[in-house]
C-alpha positions, 0 to 999 in steps of 0.5 A: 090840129088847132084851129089857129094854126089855119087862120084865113089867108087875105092876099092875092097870090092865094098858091103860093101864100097857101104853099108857103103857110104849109111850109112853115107849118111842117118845117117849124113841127107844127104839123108833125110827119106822118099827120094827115091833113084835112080834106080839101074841102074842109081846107078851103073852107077854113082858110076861105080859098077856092078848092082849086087853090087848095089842091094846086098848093098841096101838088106843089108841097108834094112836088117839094117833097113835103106831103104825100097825096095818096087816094082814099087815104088823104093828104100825108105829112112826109118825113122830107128829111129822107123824101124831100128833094131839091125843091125842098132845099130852096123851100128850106133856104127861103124859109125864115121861121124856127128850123130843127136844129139838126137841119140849121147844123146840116146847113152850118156844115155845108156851108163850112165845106164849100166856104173853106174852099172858097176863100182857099181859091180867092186867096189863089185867084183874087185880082186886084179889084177883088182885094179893093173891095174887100178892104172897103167893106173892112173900112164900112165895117170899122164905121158902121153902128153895130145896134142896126143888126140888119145892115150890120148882116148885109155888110157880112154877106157882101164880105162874103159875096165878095169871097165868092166872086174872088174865088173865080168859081161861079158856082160859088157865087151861085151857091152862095146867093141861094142861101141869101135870104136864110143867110141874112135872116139869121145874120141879123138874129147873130148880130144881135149879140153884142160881143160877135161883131169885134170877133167878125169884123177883126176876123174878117179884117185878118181874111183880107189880109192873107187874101192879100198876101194869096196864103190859102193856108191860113185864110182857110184856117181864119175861116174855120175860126170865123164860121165855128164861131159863128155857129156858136154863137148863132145857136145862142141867138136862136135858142134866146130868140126862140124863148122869147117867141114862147113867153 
């Protein structure tokens, strides 16, 4: 292990900054499973935190499925994708570095799954105030500046936010808003690209419009297009990105 992957951690909320340094750390590769760690003790010392932090955080990593803490023996990198387990998946939604690429294929299916169904119901169950909102946010995204990706990102997830909400399922609406901050960080690398936004936004303009019209057969089928299309291109934007990270 390097000695630049563990510089000193300078903040206050010294567990969870600790947790959330070994997360990226084992997600991204950087510590490999089945690699032990460092002892406690040579732990707090190279990141300069009490021992008491140290072992909390690593209880914590091992709740989330991340470590293993076995006696005599040491702290142990797990293979989390056979041993995490629900906690691991909010570690993993929150998370905002480089992911596998099996794990971000992994979540671009589920939510292919779950966001199929979720405009098939709101083009059974949508209300008025529900198309309304929908066409405002076609209307902003006609008006919007496309360079400015972050903003660009939100008015994305509201469109599909507002979808959830039109579903008349709130367990959509709760799914959905787990994955906000892994959704809008990687929306906002998407948009980077300057040939997705006339697809999206004509995309989801075409959305609203079978919405209106309570056809979930062809609103499903818009969104297939819309989310394989996405992944497409969001695996350019990761791949772009991740070269220009290395240089």
């Amino acid at each position: 292990m390097t000695e630049k992957i563990l510089e000193p951690i300078t903040t206050e909320s010294l567990k969870q900054v600790f947790v959330s340094k070994f997360e990226e750390l084992i997600l991204s590769g950087k510590i490999s499973i089945g690699e032990t760690l460092p002892s406690e003790r040579e732990l707090a010392a190279r990141l300069k935190v009490s021992r008491p932090v140290v072992h909390e955080g690593l209880i914590e990593l091992s709740l989330r499925g991340l470590v293993s803490i076995r006696p005599r023996s040491g702290t142990i990198v797990n293979d989390f994708k056979r041993e995490g387990a629900i906690p691991l998946l909010l570690s993993l939604l929150n998370y905002h570095g480089t992911l596998d690429p099996k794990i971000q294929q992994d979540i671009l299916e589920m939510r292919l799954l779950f966001e199929n169904e979720m405009v098939r119901l709101s083009a059974k169950n949508r209300s008025s105030e529900h198309l309304q909102q929908l066409k405002e946010i076609v209307r902003q995204e006609e008006n919007t500046d496309t360079s400015r990706y972050e903003e660009v990102a939100r008015l994305d997830y509201r469109f599909h936010q507002t979808i959830a909400a039109a579903s008349g399922n709130f367990i959509y609406s709760l799914l959905l808003n787990s994955f906000r901050e892994i959704y809008l960080h990687l929306s906002t690398l998407f948009f980077t690209d300057p040939q997705v936004c006339p697809v999206v936004f004509e995309t989801h303009k075409k959305i609203t419009e079978a919405i209106r019209r309570q056809s979930e057969q062809e609103a499903v089928r818009l969104m297939t297009l819309l989310l394989n299309h996405g992944a497409e291109h969001l695996e350019r934007a990761i791949r772009k990105n991740n070269q220009k990270n290395k240089m």
